[in-house]
C-alpha positions as CSV (number, residue, x, y, z in Angstrom):
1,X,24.7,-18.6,-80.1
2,X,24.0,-15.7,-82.7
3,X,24.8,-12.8,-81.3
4,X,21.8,-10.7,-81.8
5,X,20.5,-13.2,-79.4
6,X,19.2,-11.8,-75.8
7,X,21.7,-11.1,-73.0
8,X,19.5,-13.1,-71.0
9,X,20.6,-16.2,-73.2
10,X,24.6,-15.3,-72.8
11,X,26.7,-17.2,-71.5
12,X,29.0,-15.1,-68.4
13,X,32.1,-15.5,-68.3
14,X,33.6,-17.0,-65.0
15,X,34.5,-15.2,-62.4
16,X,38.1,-15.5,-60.5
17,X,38.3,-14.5,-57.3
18,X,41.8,-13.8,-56.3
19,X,43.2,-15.4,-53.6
20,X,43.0,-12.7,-51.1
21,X,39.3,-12.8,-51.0
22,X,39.1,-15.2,-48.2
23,X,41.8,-13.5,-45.7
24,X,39.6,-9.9,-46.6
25,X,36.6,-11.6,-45.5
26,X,37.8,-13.7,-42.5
27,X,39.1,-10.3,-41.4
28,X,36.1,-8.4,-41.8
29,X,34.1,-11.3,-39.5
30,X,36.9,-10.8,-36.9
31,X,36.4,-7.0,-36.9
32,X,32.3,-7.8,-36.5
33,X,32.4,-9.8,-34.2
34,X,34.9,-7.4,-32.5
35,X,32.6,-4.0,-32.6
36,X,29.8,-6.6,-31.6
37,X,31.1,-7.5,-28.5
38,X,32.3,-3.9,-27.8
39,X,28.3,-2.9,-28.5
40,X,27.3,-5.5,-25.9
41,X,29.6,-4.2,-23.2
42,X,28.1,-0.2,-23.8
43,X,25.3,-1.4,-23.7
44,X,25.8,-3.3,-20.3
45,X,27.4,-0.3,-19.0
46,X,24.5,1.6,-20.0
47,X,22.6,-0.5,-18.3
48,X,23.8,-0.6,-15.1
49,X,24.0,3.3,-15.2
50,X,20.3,3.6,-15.7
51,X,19.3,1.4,-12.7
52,X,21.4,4.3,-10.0
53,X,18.8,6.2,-8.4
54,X,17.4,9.1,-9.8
55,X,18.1,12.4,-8.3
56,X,16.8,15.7,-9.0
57,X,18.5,18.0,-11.0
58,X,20.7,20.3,-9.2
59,X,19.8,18.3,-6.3
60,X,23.2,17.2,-4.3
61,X,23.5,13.5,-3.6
62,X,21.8,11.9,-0.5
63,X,23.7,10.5,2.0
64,X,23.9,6.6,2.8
65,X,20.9,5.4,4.7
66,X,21.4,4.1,7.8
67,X,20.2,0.8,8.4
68,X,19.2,-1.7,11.0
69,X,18.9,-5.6,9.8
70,X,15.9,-7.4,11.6
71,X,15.9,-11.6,12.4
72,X,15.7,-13.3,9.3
73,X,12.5,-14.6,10.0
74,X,10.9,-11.1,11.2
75,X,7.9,-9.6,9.4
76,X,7.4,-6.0,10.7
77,X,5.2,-3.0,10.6
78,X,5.3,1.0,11.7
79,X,3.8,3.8,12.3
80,X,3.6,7.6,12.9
81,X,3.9,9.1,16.3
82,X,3.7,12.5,15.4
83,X,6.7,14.8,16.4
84,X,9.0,13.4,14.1
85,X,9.0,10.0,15.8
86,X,7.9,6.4,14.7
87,X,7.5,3.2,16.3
88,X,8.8,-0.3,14.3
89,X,7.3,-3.9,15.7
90,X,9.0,-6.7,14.6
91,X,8.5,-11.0,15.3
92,X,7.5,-14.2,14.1
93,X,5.0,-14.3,11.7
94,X,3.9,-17.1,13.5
95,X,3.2,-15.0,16.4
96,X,6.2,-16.8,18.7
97,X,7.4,-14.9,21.6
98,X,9.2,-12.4,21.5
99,X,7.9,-9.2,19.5
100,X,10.2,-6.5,19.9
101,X,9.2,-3.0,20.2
102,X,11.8,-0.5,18.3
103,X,11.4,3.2,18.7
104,X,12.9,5.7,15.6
105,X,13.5,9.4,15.5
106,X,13.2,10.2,12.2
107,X,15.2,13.5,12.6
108,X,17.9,12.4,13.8
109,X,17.4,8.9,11.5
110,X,18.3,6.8,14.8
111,X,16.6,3.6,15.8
112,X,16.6,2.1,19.3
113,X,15.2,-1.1,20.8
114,X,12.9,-1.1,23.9
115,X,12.8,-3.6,26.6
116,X,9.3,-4.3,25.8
117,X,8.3,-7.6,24.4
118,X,4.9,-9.5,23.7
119,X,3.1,-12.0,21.8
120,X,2.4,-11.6,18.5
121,X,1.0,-8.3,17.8
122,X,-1.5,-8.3,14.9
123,X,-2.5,-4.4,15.6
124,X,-0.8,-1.4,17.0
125,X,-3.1,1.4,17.5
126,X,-0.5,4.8,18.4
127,X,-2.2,7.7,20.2
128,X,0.2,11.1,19.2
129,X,-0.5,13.3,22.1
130,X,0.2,11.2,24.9
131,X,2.7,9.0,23.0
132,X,1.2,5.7,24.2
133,X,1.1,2.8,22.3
134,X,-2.1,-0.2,22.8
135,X,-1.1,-3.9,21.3
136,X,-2.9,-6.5,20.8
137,X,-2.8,-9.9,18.8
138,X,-6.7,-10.6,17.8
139,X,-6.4,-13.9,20.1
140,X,-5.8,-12.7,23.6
141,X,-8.1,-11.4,26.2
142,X,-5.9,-8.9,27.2
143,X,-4.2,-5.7,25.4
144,X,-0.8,-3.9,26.7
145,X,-0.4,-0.8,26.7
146,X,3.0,1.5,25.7
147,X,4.9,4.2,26.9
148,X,7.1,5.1,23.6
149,X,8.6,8.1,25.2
150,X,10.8,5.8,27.6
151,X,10.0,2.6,25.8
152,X,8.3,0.9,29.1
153,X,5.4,-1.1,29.4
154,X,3.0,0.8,31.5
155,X,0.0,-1.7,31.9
156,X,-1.5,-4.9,30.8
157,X,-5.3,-4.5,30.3
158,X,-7.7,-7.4,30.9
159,X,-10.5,-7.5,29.0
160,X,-12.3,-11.2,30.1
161,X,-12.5,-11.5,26.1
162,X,-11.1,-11.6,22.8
163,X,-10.3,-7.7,22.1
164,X,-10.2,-5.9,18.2
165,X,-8.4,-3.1,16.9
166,X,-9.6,-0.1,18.7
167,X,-9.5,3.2,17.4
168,X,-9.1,6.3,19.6
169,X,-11.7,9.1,20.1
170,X,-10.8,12.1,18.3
171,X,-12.5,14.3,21.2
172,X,-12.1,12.7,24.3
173,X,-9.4,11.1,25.2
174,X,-10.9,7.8,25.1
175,X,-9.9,4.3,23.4
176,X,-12.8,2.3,22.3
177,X,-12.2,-1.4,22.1
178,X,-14.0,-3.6,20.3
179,X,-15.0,-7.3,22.0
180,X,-16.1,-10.2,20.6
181,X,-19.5,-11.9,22.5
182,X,-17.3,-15.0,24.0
183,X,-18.8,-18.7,23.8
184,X,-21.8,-18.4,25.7
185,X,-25.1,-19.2,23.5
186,X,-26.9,-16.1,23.0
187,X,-23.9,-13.6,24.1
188,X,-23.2,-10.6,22.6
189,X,-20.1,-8.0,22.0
190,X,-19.5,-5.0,23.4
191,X,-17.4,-1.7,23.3
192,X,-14.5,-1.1,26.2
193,X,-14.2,2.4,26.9
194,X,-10.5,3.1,28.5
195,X,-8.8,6.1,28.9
196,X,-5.9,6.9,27.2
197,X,-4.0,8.0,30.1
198,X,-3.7,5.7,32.3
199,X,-5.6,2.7,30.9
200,X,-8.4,1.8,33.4
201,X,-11.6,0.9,32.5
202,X,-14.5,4.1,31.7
203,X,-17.4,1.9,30.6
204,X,-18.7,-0.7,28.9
205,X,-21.4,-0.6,25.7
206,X,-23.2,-4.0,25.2
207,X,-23.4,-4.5,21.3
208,X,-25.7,-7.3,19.8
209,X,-23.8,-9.1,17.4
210,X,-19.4,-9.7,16.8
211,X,-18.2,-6.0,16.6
212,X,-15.1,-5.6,14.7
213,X,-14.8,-1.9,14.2
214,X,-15.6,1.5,15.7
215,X,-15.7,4.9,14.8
216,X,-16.7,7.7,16.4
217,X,-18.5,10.7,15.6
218,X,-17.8,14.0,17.5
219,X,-20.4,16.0,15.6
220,X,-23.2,14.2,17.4
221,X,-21.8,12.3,20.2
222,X,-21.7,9.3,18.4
223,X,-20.4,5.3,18.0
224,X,-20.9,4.0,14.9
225,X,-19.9,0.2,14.7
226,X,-19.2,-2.8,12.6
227,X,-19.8,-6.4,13.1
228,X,-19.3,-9.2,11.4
229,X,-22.6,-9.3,9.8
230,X,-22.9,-6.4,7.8
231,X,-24.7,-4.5,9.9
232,X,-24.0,-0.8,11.4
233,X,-24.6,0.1,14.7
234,X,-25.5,3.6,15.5
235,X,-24.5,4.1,20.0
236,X,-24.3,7.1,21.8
237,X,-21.2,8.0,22.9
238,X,-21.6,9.4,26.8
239,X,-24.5,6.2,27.7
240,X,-24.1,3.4,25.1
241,X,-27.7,3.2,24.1
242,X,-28.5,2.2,21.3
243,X,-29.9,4.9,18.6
244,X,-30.3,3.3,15.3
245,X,-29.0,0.3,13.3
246,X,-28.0,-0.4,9.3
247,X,-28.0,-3.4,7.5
248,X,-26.2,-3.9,4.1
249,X,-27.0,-6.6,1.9
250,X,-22.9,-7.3,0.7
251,X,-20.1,-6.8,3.2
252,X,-19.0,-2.7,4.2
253,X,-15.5,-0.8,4.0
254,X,-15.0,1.1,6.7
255,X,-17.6,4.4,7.2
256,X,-16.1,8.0,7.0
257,X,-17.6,11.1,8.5
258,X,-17.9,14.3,7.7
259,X,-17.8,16.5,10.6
260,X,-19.3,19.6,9.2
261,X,-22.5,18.3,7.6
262,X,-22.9,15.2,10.6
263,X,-23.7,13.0,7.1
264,X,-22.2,9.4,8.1
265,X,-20.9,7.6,4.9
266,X,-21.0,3.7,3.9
267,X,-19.7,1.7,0.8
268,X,-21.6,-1.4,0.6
269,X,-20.2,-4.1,-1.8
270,X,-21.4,-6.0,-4.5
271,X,-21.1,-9.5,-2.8
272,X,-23.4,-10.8,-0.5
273,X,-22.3,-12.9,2.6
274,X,-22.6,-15.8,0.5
275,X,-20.8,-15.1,-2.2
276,X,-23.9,-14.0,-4.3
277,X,-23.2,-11.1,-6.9
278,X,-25.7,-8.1,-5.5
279,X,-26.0,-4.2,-6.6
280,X,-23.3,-2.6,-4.8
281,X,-24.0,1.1,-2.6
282,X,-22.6,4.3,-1.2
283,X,-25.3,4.9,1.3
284,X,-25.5,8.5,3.2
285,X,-26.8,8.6,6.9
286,X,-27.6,11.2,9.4
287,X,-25.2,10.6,12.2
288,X,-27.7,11.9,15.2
289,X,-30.8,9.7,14.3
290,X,-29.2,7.5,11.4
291,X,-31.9,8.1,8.8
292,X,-31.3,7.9,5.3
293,X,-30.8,10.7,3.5
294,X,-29.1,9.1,0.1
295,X,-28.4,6.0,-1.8
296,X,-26.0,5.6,-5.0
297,X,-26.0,2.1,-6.5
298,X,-22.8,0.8,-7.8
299,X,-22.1,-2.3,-10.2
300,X,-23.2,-5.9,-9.5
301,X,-20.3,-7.1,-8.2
302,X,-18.1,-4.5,-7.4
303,X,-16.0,-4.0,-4.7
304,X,-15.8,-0.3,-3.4
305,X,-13.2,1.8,-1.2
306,X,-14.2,3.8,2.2
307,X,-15.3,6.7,1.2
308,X,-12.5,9.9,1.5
309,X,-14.3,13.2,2.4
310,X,-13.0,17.0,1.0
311,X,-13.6,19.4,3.6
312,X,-12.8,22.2,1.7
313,X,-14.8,21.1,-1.5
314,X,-17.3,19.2,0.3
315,X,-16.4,16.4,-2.1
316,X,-16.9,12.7,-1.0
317,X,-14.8,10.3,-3.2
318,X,-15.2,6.3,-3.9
319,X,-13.8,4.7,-6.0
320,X,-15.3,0.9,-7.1
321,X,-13.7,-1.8,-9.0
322,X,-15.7,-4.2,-11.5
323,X,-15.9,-7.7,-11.2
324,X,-15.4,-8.8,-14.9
325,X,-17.9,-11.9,-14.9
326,X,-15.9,-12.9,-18.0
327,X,-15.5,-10.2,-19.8
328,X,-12.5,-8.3,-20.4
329,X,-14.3,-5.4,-20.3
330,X,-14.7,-4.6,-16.6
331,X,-13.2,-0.8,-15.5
332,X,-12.5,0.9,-12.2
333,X,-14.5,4.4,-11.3
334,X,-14.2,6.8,-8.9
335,X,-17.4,8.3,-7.8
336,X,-17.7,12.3,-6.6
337,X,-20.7,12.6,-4.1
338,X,-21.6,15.7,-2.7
339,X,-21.0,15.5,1.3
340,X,-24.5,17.5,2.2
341,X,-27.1,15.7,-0.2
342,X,-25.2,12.6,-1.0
343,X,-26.1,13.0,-4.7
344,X,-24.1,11.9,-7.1
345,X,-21.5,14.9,-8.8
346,X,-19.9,12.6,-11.3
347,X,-18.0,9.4,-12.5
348,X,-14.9,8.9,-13.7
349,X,-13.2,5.8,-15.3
350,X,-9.5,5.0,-14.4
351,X,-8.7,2.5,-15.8
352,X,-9.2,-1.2,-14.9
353,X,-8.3,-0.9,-11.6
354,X,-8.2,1.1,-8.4
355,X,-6.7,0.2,-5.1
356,X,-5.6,3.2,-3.7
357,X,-7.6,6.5,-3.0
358,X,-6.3,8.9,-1.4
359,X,-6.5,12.7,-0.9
360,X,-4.3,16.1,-1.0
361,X,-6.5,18.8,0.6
362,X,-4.0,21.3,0.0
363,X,-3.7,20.9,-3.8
364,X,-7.5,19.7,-4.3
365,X,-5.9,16.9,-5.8
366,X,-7.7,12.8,-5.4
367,X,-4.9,10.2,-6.2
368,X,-5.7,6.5,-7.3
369,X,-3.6,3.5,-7.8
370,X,-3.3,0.7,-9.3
371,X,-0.8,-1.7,-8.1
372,X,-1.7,-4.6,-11.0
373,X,-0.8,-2.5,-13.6
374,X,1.7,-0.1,-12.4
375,X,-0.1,3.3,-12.5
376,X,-1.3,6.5,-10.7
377,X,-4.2,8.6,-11.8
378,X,-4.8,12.2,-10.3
379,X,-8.1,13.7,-10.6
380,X,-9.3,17.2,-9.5
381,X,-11.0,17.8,-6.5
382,X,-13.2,19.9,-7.1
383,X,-14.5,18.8,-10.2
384,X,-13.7,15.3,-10.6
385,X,-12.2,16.0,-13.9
386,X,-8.8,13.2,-14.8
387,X,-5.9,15.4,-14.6
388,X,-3.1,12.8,-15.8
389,X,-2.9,8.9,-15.9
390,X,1.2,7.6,-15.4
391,X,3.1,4.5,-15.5
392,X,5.7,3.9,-12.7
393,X,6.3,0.2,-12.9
394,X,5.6,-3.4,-13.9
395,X,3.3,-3.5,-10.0
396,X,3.3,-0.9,-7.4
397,X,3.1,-2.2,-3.8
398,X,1.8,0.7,-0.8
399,X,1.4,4.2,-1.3
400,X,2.3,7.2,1.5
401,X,0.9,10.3,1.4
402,X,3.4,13.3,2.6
403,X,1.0,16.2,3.2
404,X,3.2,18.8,4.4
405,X,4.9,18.6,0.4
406,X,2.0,17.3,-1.6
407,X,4.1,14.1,-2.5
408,X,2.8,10.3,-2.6
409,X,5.8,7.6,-1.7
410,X,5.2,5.3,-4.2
411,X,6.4,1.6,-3.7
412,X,7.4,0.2,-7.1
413,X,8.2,-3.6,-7.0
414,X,10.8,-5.5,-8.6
415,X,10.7,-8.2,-11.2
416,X,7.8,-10.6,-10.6
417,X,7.8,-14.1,-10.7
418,X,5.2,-16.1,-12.7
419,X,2.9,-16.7,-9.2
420,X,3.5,-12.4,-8.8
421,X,5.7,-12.5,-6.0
422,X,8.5,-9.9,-6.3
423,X,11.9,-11.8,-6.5
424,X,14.4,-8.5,-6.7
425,X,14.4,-5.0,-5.0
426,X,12.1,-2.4,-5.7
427,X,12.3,1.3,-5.1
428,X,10.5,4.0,-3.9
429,X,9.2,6.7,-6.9
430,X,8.5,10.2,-5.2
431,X,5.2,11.6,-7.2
432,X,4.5,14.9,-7.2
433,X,0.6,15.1,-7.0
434,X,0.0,18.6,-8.2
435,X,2.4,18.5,-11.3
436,X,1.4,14.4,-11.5
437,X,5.1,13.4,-12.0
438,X,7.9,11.2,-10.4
439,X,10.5,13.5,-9.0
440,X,12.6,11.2,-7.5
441,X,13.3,7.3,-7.5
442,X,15.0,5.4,-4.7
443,X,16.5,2.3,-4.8
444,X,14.9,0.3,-1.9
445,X,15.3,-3.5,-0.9
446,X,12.9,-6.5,-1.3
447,X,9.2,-5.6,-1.1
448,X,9.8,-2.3,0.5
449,X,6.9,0.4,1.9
450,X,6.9,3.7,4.0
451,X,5.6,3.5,7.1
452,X,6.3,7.1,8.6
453,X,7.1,10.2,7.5
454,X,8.7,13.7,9.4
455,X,6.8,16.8,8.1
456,X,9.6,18.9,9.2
457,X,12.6,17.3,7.5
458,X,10.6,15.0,5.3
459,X,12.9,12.0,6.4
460,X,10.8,8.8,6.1
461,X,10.7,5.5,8.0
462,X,11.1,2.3,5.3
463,X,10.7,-1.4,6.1
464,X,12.1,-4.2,3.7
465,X,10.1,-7.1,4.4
466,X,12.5,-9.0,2.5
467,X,12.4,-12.7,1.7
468,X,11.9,-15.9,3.3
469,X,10.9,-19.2,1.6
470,X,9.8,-22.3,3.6
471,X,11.4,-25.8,3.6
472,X,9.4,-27.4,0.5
473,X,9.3,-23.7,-1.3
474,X,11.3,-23.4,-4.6
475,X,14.5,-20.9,-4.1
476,X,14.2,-17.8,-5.9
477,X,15.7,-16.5,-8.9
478,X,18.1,-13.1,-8.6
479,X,16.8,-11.1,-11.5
480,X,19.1,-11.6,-14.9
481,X,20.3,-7.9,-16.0
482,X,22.1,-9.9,-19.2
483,X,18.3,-11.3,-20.3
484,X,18.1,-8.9,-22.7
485,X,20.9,-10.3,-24.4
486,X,20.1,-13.3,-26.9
487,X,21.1,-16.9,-26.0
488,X,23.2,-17.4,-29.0
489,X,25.8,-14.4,-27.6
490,X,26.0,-15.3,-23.8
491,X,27.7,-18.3,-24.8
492,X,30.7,-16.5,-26.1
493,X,30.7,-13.9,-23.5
494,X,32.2,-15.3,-20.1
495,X,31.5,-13.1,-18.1
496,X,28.0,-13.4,-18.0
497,X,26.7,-16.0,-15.4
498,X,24.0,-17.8,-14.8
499,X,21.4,-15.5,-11.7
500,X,21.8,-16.7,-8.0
501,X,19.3,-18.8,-6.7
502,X,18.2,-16.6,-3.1
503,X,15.8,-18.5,-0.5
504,X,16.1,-16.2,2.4
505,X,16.5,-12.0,2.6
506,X,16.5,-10.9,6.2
507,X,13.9,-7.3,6.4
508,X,15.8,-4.4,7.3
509,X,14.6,-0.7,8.6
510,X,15.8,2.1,7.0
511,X,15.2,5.9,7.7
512,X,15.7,7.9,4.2
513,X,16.8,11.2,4.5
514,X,13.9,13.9,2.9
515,X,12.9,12.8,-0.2
C-alpha cells in the first residue's frame, strides 16, 4: 500500500497483551464485586435506620408502651370518657358471647378488665359526666347500661323492640333511643326517652316510619330524626309532637346544628334510594318550624360529608366527593356556607378525594383527608382559602383530632396488598394543623387507630386490630425490606430470605405516652 495512502486504509499493527492482563482484570471484578456488596449492606443499614420512629428534635426518647394483647380473634373499639379515662370493648366479630368491657386510665397508661360481659356490642354510646356507659348490638330488644367508674353492670333496659344507637341530650340529662316499628303491618318507630342516671323509662315519642338517628336541638327544644327513608323528622323535645318533616330525594349524612343561629343543617347525596344518580344538596332549615331557609346543589352523583359548623367564624363546612361516571376527571370540594343565610361563601378543590373533615376552632383551621391517596389538606377557616396540601403515606386509615394541642393523629397504613388490605404495620404521623406538618411518627402495629386521647398529658389510647384470615383465605405476605434490591443480587447474598407468610396477628391495646 503506497504510503501516501489514508490512515483509514493502514493496516495496525497487532496488539500483545502481556500476560498479566487477565490476573489485573480478574482482580479488579473481585474488588467490584467487593465494594458492591459492601454498597448493598449501607444501604440495608440505611434502611433499617430510616424505618425507627421519628422523634422531635431535642425531644428525649419515649418510653416503651405498655401493652395488653387481646384474643386472637377479637375485633375491638374505644372511646373517650372525659377525665383522662377511656373505655376498650373487645369480642367476636361474630357477635359470640362474651364481649368484654376493659376500662383505661390514660394518665396513668393502665388498663383493667371489668366483670361485665354481653353480647355482641355493635354501639357504645359513653355519657362523660355521669361516667355511664349504654350498649347495645342492633339485634336485641334490650340495651345495658354501664357503670365505668366501678366497672359494674347497673341495669338491663327492655325496650319490647329492636333498639339503635342513641345519642345523649346535650341539655337534659336524657338518652334518646331510637326503635325500630317491630313486625306488625302498619307499625311505626318511636323515640325512648331514659334518663341517664338511673335508666328508667321518661317517655316515649311515636315516629312514623324506621328511625335510625336522633339529634337534638337545645336552641329550640327540639328532636330532629332520621329513618330509613330519607326523610327528617322535626319532634318537640318536652311532648313528642310532631312539628315538621323533610324529605330528600338521595340518602342524608347526619344533620349538624348550630346553636347560635337555631339553622339545622342537612347534606343530601347524589344517589337516590335506587341507585339513580340525582343532584346532590346541603339544605338549611329553621330548627323551631323547619322551613327552608337555603338550598346549595352539589354534583350529580356526589356523596357529601355532615356538615361541621365554626362557631366562632360562623363557617359551615362540607366537603363532597365526585362520582367519576368514567372519567378520570372527577375532584373532591369542600364547600364554605355561611351558618345564618346558608349561602354559599366559596368552593374549594382538594384534590380527588375527601374522607375526612374535621375542625380546629382554636387555630381556625378545616382539615381534610384522603385515605386513597395518602394526603391531608388544611384550609383556613375563615376564608376557605387552601393553606397546604401533604403526603403522609401510600393510604391513611382514621384520623384523631387532639384539640387541647391543635394536632390530628394520623393513621398511616402499611404496605398494601393488591385487593388494599394492609399486610404490615403502620404508624401513627402527629400533624401539626396550624404549621400543616408531621411532627412526629410512631411506629404502630397492624391497621392501628386512636381511639382516646388525655388533654392533660396528651397520652392516647391505640387499638391494633391486627390480622386474622379465615380457613379458605390466602396467608399473607410479611413485607420484603430487601425488594428494593434486584433479583440478579439476592441470589448471591445469603442472608436475604424469602418474607414470612403471616395468617393470624392477635389486636393489641396500647396507651402512647403524649405525643
Amino acid at each position: 500500500m503506497p504510503v501516501n495512502s489514508p490512515w483509514w486504509h493502514r493496516r495496525q499493527p497487532a496488539l500483545h497483551r502481556p500476560s498479566s492482563w487477565t490476573s489485573t482484570r480478574r482482580f479488579s471484578l473481585r474488588v467490584l464485586r467487593s465494594l458492591l456488596l459492601l454498597l448493598v449492606l449501607v444501604a440495608s443499614w440505611t434502611l433499617i435506620a430510616t424505618r425507627a420512629p421519628a422523634q422531635v428534635a431535642g425531644s428525649a426518647a419515649q418510653p416503651a408502651a405498655p401493652t395488653w394483647p387481646l384474643d386472637p380473634q377479637d375485633v375491638a373499639y374505644g372511646g373517650d370518657l372525659g377525665g383522662g379515662t377511656a373505655f376498650v370493648v373487645s369480642g367476636l366479630d361474630s357477635g359470640a358471647l362474651p364481649w368484654r368491657l376493659w376500662l383505661a386510665n390514660l394518665q396513668a397508661r393502665t388498663l383493667s378488665a371489668t366483670a361485665v360481659t354481653g353480647h355482641g356490642w355493635l354501639w357504645v354510646v359513653a355519657d362523660p359526666g355521669t361516667g355511664h356507659v349504654f350498649a347495645g348490638d342492633g339485634v336485641a330488644t334490650s340495651i345495658e347500661m354501664l357503670d365505668t367508674r366501678t366497672g359494674r353492670l347497673l341495669r338491663t333496659v327492655h325496650l319490647g323492640r329492636i333498639a339503635q344507637m342513641p345519642s345523649v341530650g346535650e341539655a337534659a340529662q336524657r338518652l334518646y333511643v331510637p326503635v325500630d316499628p317491630g313486625t306488625q303491618p302498619g307499625a311505626s318507630g318511636a323515640i325512648v326517652v331514659l334518663d341517664i342516671q338511673d335508666g328508667h323509662r321518661v317517655s316515649t315519642f311515636p315516629v312514623p316510619g324506621d328511625p335510625y338517628s336522633v339529634t337534638s336541638a337545645p336552641c329550640a327544644h327540639r328532636l330532629l330524626v332520621q329513618d330509613s327513608r330519607a326523610t327528617l323528622w322535626i319532634l318537640d323535645a318536652q311532648s313528642g309532637k310532631l312539628v315538621a318533616s323533610y324529605a330528600a330525594r338521595g340518602s342524608l349524612s347526619p344533620v349538624a346544628v348550630d346553636e347560635q343561629t337555631c339553622r339545622v343543617f342537612v347534606s343530601q347525596t347524589g344517589i337516590s334510594g335506587n341507585g339513580a344518580l340525582i343532584p346532590g344538596s346541603i339544605v338549611t332549615l329553621d330548627a323551631r318550624t323547619g322551613r327552608q331557609v337555603q338550598s346549595v346543589a352539589t354534583p350529580i352523583g356526589s356523596s357529601a360529608s355532615a356538615p361541621v359548623i365554626d362557631p366562632q367564624t360562623s363557617r359551615v363546612f362540607v366537603s363532597t366527593d365526585e362520582r367519576c361516571l368514567g372519567s378520570a376527571t372527577c375532584m373532591a370540594h369542600v364547600l364554605m356556607l355561611d351558618a345564618h343565610s346558608g349561602a354559599l361563601l366559596a368552593t374549594q378543590v382538594v384534590g380527588r378525594e375527601a374522607s375526612t373533615l374535621l375542625l380546629d376552632a382554636r387555630d381556625a383551621r378545616v382539615v381534610v383527608t384522603a385515605n386513597d391517596t395518602g394526603s391531608v389538606t388544611t384550609l383556613d377557616a375563615r376564608c376557605g382559602r387552601v393553606l397546604a396540601t401533604l403526603a403522609l403515606g401510600p393510604a391513611l386509615g382514621a384520623s384523631f383530632l387532639d384539640v387541647a394541642r391543635g394536632r390530628l393523629l394520623v393513621t398511616v397504613l402499611g404496605p398494601m396488598n393488591q385487593i388494599g388490605d394492609a399486610i404490615g404495620p403502620g404508624d401513627i404521623a402527629v400533624f401539626d394543623i396550624k404549621r400543616a406538618q408531621v411532627v412526629r411518627r410512631v411506629e404502630a402495629g397492624w391497621n392501628p387507630s386512636v381511639q382516646a386521647i388525655d388533654d392533660q398529658t396528651g397520652s392516647s389510647l391505640v387499638i391494633e386490630q391486627g390480622l386474622h384470615l379465615l380457613p379458605d383465605e390466602p396467608a399473607q405476605s410479611a413485607p420484603d425490606r430487601w425488594s428494593w434490591v434486584p433479583a440478579w443480587l439476592r441470589c448471591h447474598l445469603p442472608f436475604i430470605t424469602a418474607p414470612s407468610q403471616i395468617r393470624n396477628v392477635p389486636p393489641v391495646v396500647t396507651i402512647l405516652a403524649g405525643l
